[in-house]
C-alpha positions, 0 to 999 in steps of 0.5 A: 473905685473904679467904674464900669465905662473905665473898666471896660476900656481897659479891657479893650485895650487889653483884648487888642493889645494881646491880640497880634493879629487885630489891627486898628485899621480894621477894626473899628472898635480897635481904633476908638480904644487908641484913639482914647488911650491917647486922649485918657491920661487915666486910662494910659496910666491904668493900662500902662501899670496892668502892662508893668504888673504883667511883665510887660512894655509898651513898644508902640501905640499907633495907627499903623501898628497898633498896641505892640507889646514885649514880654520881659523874661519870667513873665506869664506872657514870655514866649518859653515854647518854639521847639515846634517850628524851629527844631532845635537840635542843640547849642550849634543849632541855637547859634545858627538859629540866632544869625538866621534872625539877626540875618532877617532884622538886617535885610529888612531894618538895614540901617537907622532910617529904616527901624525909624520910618513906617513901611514893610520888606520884602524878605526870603529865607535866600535873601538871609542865606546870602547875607550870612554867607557874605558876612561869614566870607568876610569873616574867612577873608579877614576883612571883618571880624565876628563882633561882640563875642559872636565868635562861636555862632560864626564858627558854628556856621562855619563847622556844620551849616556850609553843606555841598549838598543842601537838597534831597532828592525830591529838590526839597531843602534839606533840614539843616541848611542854612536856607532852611533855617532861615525859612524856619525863623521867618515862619516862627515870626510870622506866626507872632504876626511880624511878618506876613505872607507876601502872595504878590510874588512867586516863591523863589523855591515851591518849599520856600515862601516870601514875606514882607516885614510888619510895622510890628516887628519894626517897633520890636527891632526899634525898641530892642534889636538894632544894636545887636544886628549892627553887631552881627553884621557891621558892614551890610547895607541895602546896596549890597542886596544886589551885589555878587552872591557868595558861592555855595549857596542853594539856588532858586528853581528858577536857576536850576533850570 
């Protein structure tokens, strides 16, 4: 039978590692559980089959992150509801919504060293709208082609997402810009607490934010992501942040004067 002190560990270890937004530097109980889970093989072998019961996988047990779980579908913990922040409004919007986070894992996890080594990315929902905008080009011009059968999501972009006219009179952004869309994928991660806000830096448009990447969302990409954004984007590189930006694309307010 199991005793008291072992459960209430693993219930500790199960209230921190559903809990996105705790994090064992804060928290000192936090960091004493992970301390312990590491030092407990029967405490890490116990939570490890409450985890697999659940539908569930252990990404990473560590000082910088935390406990960092995902959900295999089917399990009661599997995120089945985002209508809410991202609005989608059929398969072309899927497609679109789908090069929009691949375009966010590529910006801030742009090659192997980078899903490898702790550290956070400072990231804007324009930042991803030149990179699509530069892959798509690239696609048009012939010097790339969609991968892994990707064919349908870049001509989903091609078709409907390229507008003339991204804002509304007010200046905001329209809903169905690409750059908007970007801005929804980035809030709906950051609302697992993968990205969080980055105040430091004034925001490139007032209906636009700027983020910085979680060691959370890292572990994520390392664990499940990375194959999937070489795919999307195969020739993008961390030189190519400063490059020269495709035409077309929405402008900060600083450059609309």
């Amino acid at each position: 039978m199991i005793s008291r002190d072992d459960a209430r560990d693993l219930g500790l270890f199960l209230r921190y590692a559903f809990d996105a937004s705790a994090s064992p530097g804060r928290l000192d109980a936090y960091g004493r559980v992970l301390e312990l889970f590491h030092a407990a093989p029967e405490l890490r072998t116990a939570a490890n089959e409450v985890l697999r019961a659940l539908g569930t996988t252990l990404l990473a047990a560590d000082r910088t992150a935390g406990f960092v779980l995902a959900a295999e579908p089917g399990s009661p913990l599997a995120v089945t509801y985002t209508r809410k922040l991202l609005p989608l409004g059929g398969t072309q919007h899927r497609l679109v919504y789908g090069l929009a986070l691949a375009g966010v894992t590529a910006w801030c996890f742009p090659n192997a060293r980078a899903v490898r080594e702790p550290g956070t990315r400072r990231v804007t929902a324009l930042d991803v709208d030149r990179l699509i905008r530069g892959q798509a080009a690239a696609i048009e011009a012939g010097s790339t082609e969609g991968e892994g059968g990707l064919g349908p999501a870049w001509e989903a972009y091609d078709r409907q997402h390229k507008q003339v006219v991204a804002t509304k009179k007010s200046g905001r952004l329209r809903r169905n810009t690409t750059a908007k869309m970007c801005e929804d994928v980035l809030q709906l991660l950051a609302s697992f607490n993968l990205l969080v806000a980055d105040t430091t830096m004034p925001p490139p448009r007032r209906d636009l934010s700027v983020w910085r990447s979680t060691d959370r969302f890292r572990a994520h990409v390392a664990a499940t992501g990375a194959p999937l954004v070489r795919q999307v984007f195969p020739d993008w590189s961390p030189e190519q942040r400063h490059s020269v930006e495709p035409p077309g694309g929405v402008r900060a307010d600083s450059e609309e004067g």
